[in-house]
Phi, psi and omega in degrees: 000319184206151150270139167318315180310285184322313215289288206323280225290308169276017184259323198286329162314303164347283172324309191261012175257143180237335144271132161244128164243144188239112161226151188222150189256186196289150181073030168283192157277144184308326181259004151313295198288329183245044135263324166308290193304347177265331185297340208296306209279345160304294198290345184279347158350280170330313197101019158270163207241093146242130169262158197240085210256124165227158209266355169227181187279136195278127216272176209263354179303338180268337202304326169321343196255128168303130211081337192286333184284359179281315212274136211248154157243027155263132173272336210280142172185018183261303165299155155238148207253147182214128187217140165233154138337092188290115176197122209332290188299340153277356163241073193278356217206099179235128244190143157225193174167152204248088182286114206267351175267340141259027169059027211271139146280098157329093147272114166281096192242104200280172170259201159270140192282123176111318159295155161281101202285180195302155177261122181310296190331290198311299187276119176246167195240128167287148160231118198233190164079144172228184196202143180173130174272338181202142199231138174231094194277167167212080177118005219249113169298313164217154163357276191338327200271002180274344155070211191289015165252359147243346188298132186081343185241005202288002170298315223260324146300320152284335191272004178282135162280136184222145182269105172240122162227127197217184177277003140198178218282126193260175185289017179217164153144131152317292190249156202197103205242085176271130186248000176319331170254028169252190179282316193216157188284000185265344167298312203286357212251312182294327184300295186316325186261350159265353187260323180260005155086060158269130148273133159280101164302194177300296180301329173296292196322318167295339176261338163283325195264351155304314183283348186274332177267332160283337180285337187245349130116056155067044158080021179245014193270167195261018155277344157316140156216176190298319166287015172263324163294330162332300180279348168293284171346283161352306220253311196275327192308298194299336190116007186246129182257149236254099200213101178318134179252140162310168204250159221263307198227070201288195207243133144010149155248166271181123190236134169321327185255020187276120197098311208294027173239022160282158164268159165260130184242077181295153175277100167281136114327134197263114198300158163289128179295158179254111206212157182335313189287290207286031186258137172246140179280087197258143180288154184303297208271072115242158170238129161314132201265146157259131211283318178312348192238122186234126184259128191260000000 
Protein backbone atom coordinates (compact mmCIF):
# COMPACT_ATOMS: atom_id res chain seq x y z
CA UNK A 1 0.00 0.00 0.00
CA UNK A 2 2.92 2.48 1.03
CA UNK A 3 6.68 2.07 1.38
CA UNK A 4 8.32 2.59 4.60
CA UNK A 5 10.40 5.34 2.34
CA UNK A 6 7.04 7.22 1.22
CA UNK A 7 5.81 7.17 5.17
CA UNK A 8 9.11 8.79 6.50
CA UNK A 9 9.67 11.36 3.66
CA UNK A 10 5.80 12.54 4.05
CA UNK A 11 5.61 12.64 8.13
CA UNK A 12 9.09 14.54 7.63
CA UNK A 13 7.56 16.96 5.11
CA UNK A 14 4.79 17.17 7.45
CA UNK A 15 6.85 18.04 10.40
CA UNK A 16 8.06 21.08 8.78
CA UNK A 17 4.60 22.35 7.18
CA UNK A 18 2.55 24.49 8.61
CA UNK A 19 0.04 25.29 5.39
CA UNK A 20 -1.39 22.16 3.48
CA UNK A 21 -3.44 22.20 0.19
CA UNK A 22 -5.64 19.22 -0.57
CA UNK A 23 -6.70 19.02 -4.05
CA UNK A 24 -9.05 16.22 -5.70
CA UNK A 25 -10.57 17.16 -9.69
CA UNK A 26 -13.67 17.74 -10.76
CA UNK A 27 -15.99 14.75 -11.39
CA UNK A 28 -14.24 12.69 -8.79
CA UNK A 29 -15.55 9.48 -6.71
CA UNK A 30 -17.51 9.74 -3.45
CA UNK A 31 -14.43 7.97 -2.44
CA UNK A 32 -11.97 10.45 -3.79
CA UNK A 33 -13.78 13.39 -2.39
CA UNK A 34 -14.09 12.00 1.34
CA UNK A 35 -10.65 10.50 1.58
CA UNK A 36 -9.20 14.20 0.32
CA UNK A 37 -11.75 15.76 2.54
CA UNK A 38 -11.02 12.91 5.90
CA UNK A 39 -7.25 13.56 5.07
CA UNK A 40 -7.85 17.36 5.47
CA UNK A 41 -9.51 17.10 8.95
CA UNK A 42 -6.57 14.63 10.18
CA UNK A 43 -3.70 16.97 9.60
CA UNK A 44 -5.83 19.77 11.06
CA UNK A 45 -5.79 17.36 14.01
CA UNK A 46 -2.32 18.10 13.92
CA UNK A 47 -2.51 21.79 13.85
CA UNK A 48 -2.25 22.39 10.52
CA UNK A 49 -3.85 25.07 8.98
CA UNK A 50 -5.63 23.15 5.53
CA UNK A 51 -7.74 23.74 2.67
CA UNK A 52 -9.33 21.26 0.44
CA UNK A 53 -9.74 22.64 -2.92
CA UNK A 54 -11.66 21.01 -5.93
CA UNK A 55 -11.63 23.19 -9.45
CA UNK A 56 -15.58 21.70 -9.56
CA UNK A 57 -18.54 21.28 -7.53
CA UNK A 58 -19.11 18.41 -4.95
CA UNK A 59 -22.42 16.82 -5.69
CA UNK A 60 -24.71 17.42 -3.16
CA UNK A 61 -25.41 13.63 -2.01
CA UNK A 62 -21.96 14.07 -0.28
CA UNK A 63 -22.70 17.44 1.76
CA UNK A 64 -23.87 15.16 4.18
CA UNK A 65 -20.28 14.10 5.63
CA UNK A 66 -18.00 16.45 7.43
CA UNK A 67 -15.59 18.88 6.11
CA UNK A 68 -17.19 18.40 2.58
CA UNK A 69 -19.41 21.60 2.67
CA UNK A 70 -15.61 23.03 3.17
CA UNK A 71 -14.27 22.04 0.01
CA UNK A 72 -13.29 25.66 -2.00
CA UNK A 73 -13.05 25.87 -6.04
CA UNK A 74 -11.09 29.05 -5.50
CA UNK A 75 -7.19 28.57 -4.13
CA UNK A 76 -6.31 32.83 -3.96
CA UNK A 77 -7.00 33.72 0.21
CA UNK A 78 -4.12 35.07 1.02
CA UNK A 79 -4.41 39.00 -0.20
CA UNK A 80 -7.36 40.88 -0.22
CA UNK A 81 -7.13 42.59 -3.55
CA UNK A 82 -8.96 46.43 -3.38
CA UNK A 83 -9.21 46.83 -7.24
CA UNK A 84 -11.13 50.24 -9.10
CA UNK A 85 -11.82 51.43 -12.68
CA UNK A 86 -8.33 53.32 -13.12
CA UNK A 87 -8.06 57.44 -13.91
CA UNK A 88 -4.79 59.41 -13.71
CA UNK A 89 -6.56 62.32 -12.02
CA UNK A 90 -8.15 60.35 -9.39
CA UNK A 91 -5.67 59.01 -8.29
CA UNK A 92 -2.84 61.51 -6.92
CA UNK A 93 -2.02 60.04 -3.84
CA UNK A 94 -2.46 56.53 -1.83
CA UNK A 95 -1.95 56.77 1.82
CA UNK A 96 -2.98 54.51 5.00
CA UNK A 97 -3.10 55.12 8.50
CA UNK A 98 -4.15 53.02 11.58
CA UNK A 99 -6.92 54.05 14.13
CA UNK A 100 -5.11 52.55 16.98
CA UNK A 101 -8.30 53.14 19.31
CA UNK A 102 -10.59 50.52 17.03
CA UNK A 103 -8.07 49.05 15.64
CA UNK A 104 -9.30 50.01 12.31
CA UNK A 105 -7.20 50.04 8.74
CA UNK A 106 -7.34 53.34 6.78
CA UNK A 107 -6.59 52.84 2.66
CA UNK A 108 -6.67 56.61 1.55
CA UNK A 109 -6.73 57.19 -2.06
CA UNK A 110 -6.48 61.12 -2.78
CA UNK A 111 -7.49 62.11 -6.20
CA UNK A 112 -5.89 65.19 -8.03
CA UNK A 113 -7.53 69.12 -6.51
CA UNK A 114 -10.26 69.68 -8.74
CA UNK A 115 -10.76 66.41 -9.68
CA UNK A 116 -13.64 64.06 -9.25
CA UNK A 117 -12.85 61.39 -6.57
CA UNK A 118 -13.55 57.77 -7.12
CA UNK A 119 -17.06 56.39 -6.97
CA UNK A 120 -17.21 53.99 -3.92
CA UNK A 121 -19.92 51.85 -5.92
CA UNK A 122 -17.29 51.00 -8.57
CA UNK A 123 -14.65 49.21 -5.93
CA UNK A 124 -14.40 45.91 -5.37
CA UNK A 125 -12.64 43.77 -3.18
CA UNK A 126 -10.80 40.11 -3.74
CA UNK A 127 -8.85 37.77 -2.20
CA UNK A 128 -6.29 36.37 -4.39
CA UNK A 129 -2.40 34.90 -3.85
CA UNK A 130 -1.99 31.44 -2.10
CA UNK A 131 0.51 29.90 0.05
CA UNK A 132 1.55 26.26 0.90
CA UNK A 133 4.50 24.55 2.64
CA UNK A 134 3.10 21.12 1.17
CA UNK A 135 0.47 20.06 -1.28
CA UNK A 136 -1.21 16.98 -1.55
CA UNK A 137 -3.37 15.57 -4.78
CA UNK A 138 -5.89 12.80 -4.90
CA UNK A 139 -6.78 11.22 -7.93
CA UNK A 140 -5.51 14.65 -10.32
CA UNK A 141 -4.18 12.44 -13.47
CA UNK A 142 -2.27 15.95 -14.42
CA UNK A 143 -1.80 19.37 -12.99
CA UNK A 144 -3.17 20.68 -15.42
CA UNK A 145 -6.78 19.10 -14.82
CA UNK A 146 -7.17 21.01 -11.99
CA UNK A 147 -8.24 24.03 -14.26
CA UNK A 148 -8.42 27.38 -12.40
CA UNK A 149 -6.67 26.31 -9.14
CA UNK A 150 -3.61 25.72 -11.16
CA UNK A 151 -3.94 27.90 -14.16
CA UNK A 152 -2.10 30.90 -12.66
CA UNK A 153 -0.41 29.41 -9.76
CA UNK A 154 1.72 27.11 -11.48
CA UNK A 155 4.67 29.19 -9.84
CA UNK A 156 3.69 28.08 -6.49
CA UNK A 157 3.52 23.88 -7.92
CA UNK A 158 6.71 24.10 -8.81
CA UNK A 159 8.37 25.70 -5.62
CA UNK A 160 5.88 23.34 -3.65
CA UNK A 161 6.83 19.74 -2.44
CA UNK A 162 3.54 17.52 -3.53
CA UNK A 163 2.23 14.41 -2.49
CA UNK A 164 0.46 12.68 -5.25
CA UNK A 165 -1.73 9.85 -4.67
CA UNK A 166 -3.63 8.01 -7.37
CA UNK A 167 -3.68 3.86 -8.56
CA UNK A 168 -0.67 4.93 -10.29
CA UNK A 169 2.48 6.60 -10.39
CA UNK A 170 1.72 10.04 -11.93
CA UNK A 171 4.39 12.43 -14.02
CA UNK A 172 4.65 15.13 -10.96
CA UNK A 173 4.96 14.61 -7.75
CA UNK A 174 7.64 14.88 -4.76
CA UNK A 175 6.17 11.59 -3.11
CA UNK A 176 4.16 9.35 -5.43
CA UNK A 177 1.56 6.72 -2.86
CA UNK A 178 0.44 4.24 -5.74
CA UNK A 179 -3.07 2.92 -4.30
CA UNK A 180 -3.10 0.40 -6.84
CA UNK A 181 -3.05 -2.49 -4.23
CA UNK A 182 -5.79 -1.37 -2.08
CA UNK A 183 -9.65 -1.64 -2.72
CA UNK A 184 -10.00 2.63 -1.93
CA UNK A 185 -8.02 5.59 -1.49
CA UNK A 186 -9.96 5.72 2.17
CA UNK A 187 -8.07 2.37 3.28
CA UNK A 188 -4.69 4.30 2.22
CA UNK A 189 -5.72 7.59 3.94
CA UNK A 190 -6.80 5.76 7.34
CA UNK A 191 -3.71 3.66 7.47
CA UNK A 192 -1.71 6.91 6.51
CA UNK A 193 -3.46 9.16 9.34
CA UNK A 194 -2.90 6.00 12.41
CA UNK A 195 0.92 6.15 11.13
CA UNK A 196 1.31 9.66 11.78
CA UNK A 197 -0.50 9.29 15.51
CA UNK A 198 -4.25 10.93 14.36
CA UNK A 199 -6.73 9.58 16.83
CA UNK A 200 -9.90 9.05 14.30
CA UNK A 201 -13.11 10.89 16.06
CA UNK A 202 -16.71 9.53 15.28
CA UNK A 203 -16.72 11.81 12.34
CA UNK A 204 -13.75 11.33 10.43
CA UNK A 205 -13.95 7.49 11.27
CA UNK A 206 -17.57 7.55 9.35
CA UNK A 207 -16.63 9.26 6.46
CA UNK A 208 -13.66 6.75 5.74
CA UNK A 209 -15.81 3.71 6.11
CA UNK A 210 -18.64 5.54 3.74
CA UNK A 211 -16.00 5.84 1.39
CA UNK A 212 -14.58 2.31 1.56
CA UNK A 213 -18.12 1.06 1.01
CA UNK A 214 -18.71 3.08 -1.86
CA UNK A 215 -15.54 1.98 -3.44
CA UNK A 216 -16.23 -1.89 -2.73
CA UNK A 217 -19.90 -1.79 -3.71
CA UNK A 218 -19.99 -2.45 0.00
CA UNK A 219 -17.04 -5.13 0.13
CA UNK A 220 -18.52 -7.08 -2.60
CA UNK A 221 -15.94 -5.88 -5.22
CA UNK A 222 -13.24 -8.37 -5.96
CA UNK A 223 -10.52 -6.13 -4.85
CA UNK A 224 -11.63 -6.25 -1.49
CA UNK A 225 -8.54 -7.91 0.85
CA UNK A 226 -8.38 -8.90 4.39
CA UNK A 227 -6.66 -5.37 5.22
CA UNK A 228 -9.47 -3.68 3.93
CA UNK A 229 -11.86 -5.48 6.39
CA UNK A 230 -9.03 -4.68 9.03
CA UNK A 231 -9.13 -1.16 8.73
CA UNK A 232 -13.27 -1.20 8.42
CA UNK A 233 -13.05 -2.81 11.78
CA UNK A 234 -10.64 -0.30 12.96
CA UNK A 235 -12.92 2.30 12.00
CA UNK A 236 -16.16 0.81 13.30
CA UNK A 237 -13.61 0.36 16.82
CA UNK A 238 -13.15 4.15 16.30
CA UNK A 239 -17.04 5.08 16.52
CA UNK A 240 -17.92 4.99 12.78
CA UNK A 241 -21.13 4.61 12.10
CA UNK A 242 -22.19 2.94 9.21
CA UNK A 243 -24.06 5.44 6.30
CA UNK A 244 -25.19 4.40 2.72
CA UNK A 245 -24.29 7.02 0.21
CA UNK A 246 -26.97 7.18 -2.59
CA UNK A 247 -25.74 5.74 -5.83
CA UNK A 248 -24.99 9.11 -8.54
CA UNK A 249 -27.44 7.15 -10.74
CA UNK A 250 -29.47 5.01 -9.24
CA UNK A 251 -31.81 3.25 -11.56
CA UNK A 252 -35.87 4.12 -11.40
CA UNK A 253 -37.74 1.94 -9.12
CA UNK A 254 -40.45 0.32 -11.13
CA UNK A 255 -43.76 2.06 -10.19
CA UNK A 256 -47.30 -0.08 -9.84
CA UNK A 257 -48.90 2.12 -12.56
CA UNK A 258 -46.09 1.27 -14.96
CA UNK A 259 -48.26 -0.15 -18.01
CA UNK A 260 -51.33 -0.14 -16.95
CA UNK A 261 -52.20 3.09 -19.18
CA UNK A 262 -50.97 1.00 -22.31
CA UNK A 263 -53.60 -0.87 -24.66
CA UNK A 264 -53.71 -4.49 -25.08
CA UNK A 265 -53.59 -5.41 -28.63
CA UNK A 266 -53.78 -9.25 -29.03
CA UNK A 267 -51.73 -10.61 -31.54
CA UNK A 268 -52.68 -13.75 -34.14
CA UNK A 269 -50.06 -15.24 -35.48
CA UNK A 270 -50.43 -15.48 -39.07
CA UNK A 271 -51.21 -18.90 -40.79
CA UNK A 272 -49.03 -20.14 -43.12
CA UNK A 273 -50.27 -20.23 -46.25
CA UNK A 274 -51.39 -23.65 -47.60
CA UNK A 275 -49.93 -25.26 -50.57
CA UNK A 276 -49.50 -28.73 -52.26
CA UNK A 277 -46.71 -29.77 -50.44
CA UNK A 278 -47.67 -28.85 -46.95
CA UNK A 279 -51.05 -30.55 -47.37
CA UNK A 280 -51.17 -34.13 -45.37
CA UNK A 281 -53.10 -36.73 -46.59
CA UNK A 282 -54.40 -39.17 -43.69
CA UNK A 283 -55.96 -42.58 -44.44
CA UNK A 284 -59.59 -42.87 -43.25
CA UNK A 285 -59.45 -45.28 -40.52
CA UNK A 286 -56.28 -42.67 -38.72
CA UNK A 287 -56.77 -40.11 -36.75
CA UNK A 288 -54.28 -37.27 -36.53
CA UNK A 289 -52.50 -37.11 -33.66
CA UNK A 290 -51.84 -33.43 -31.82
CA UNK A 291 -48.45 -32.95 -31.39
CA UNK A 292 -49.05 -30.12 -28.70
CA UNK A 293 -50.98 -32.34 -26.45
CA UNK A 294 -48.82 -34.94 -24.13
CA UNK A 295 -50.93 -37.58 -22.56
CA UNK A 296 -49.87 -38.52 -18.75
Amino acid sequence: MMTAESLSTISTLLSSAQTVCIFFPAKASADTILSAVSFGKGLQALGKNVTVSSPGPVAERLQQFSGVGEVSKELGNKNLDVSFPYSEEQVDKVSYHIDEETKTFHLVVQPRRGAKPLDSSLVTYTLSGADADLIFTFGVDRLEDLDQLYIGYEQLFEQTSIVSVHTFDTPFGTVKVNTSGAASYAEVVAYLLQELGVELGEEVSTTLLAAIESATQTFKSLAVTAQTFEIAGKLLVMGARRVRIQEEHAPRQASSQDGMTKKFIPVTPKEAPITEKTKVKHKPDQVPRNPGVRLV
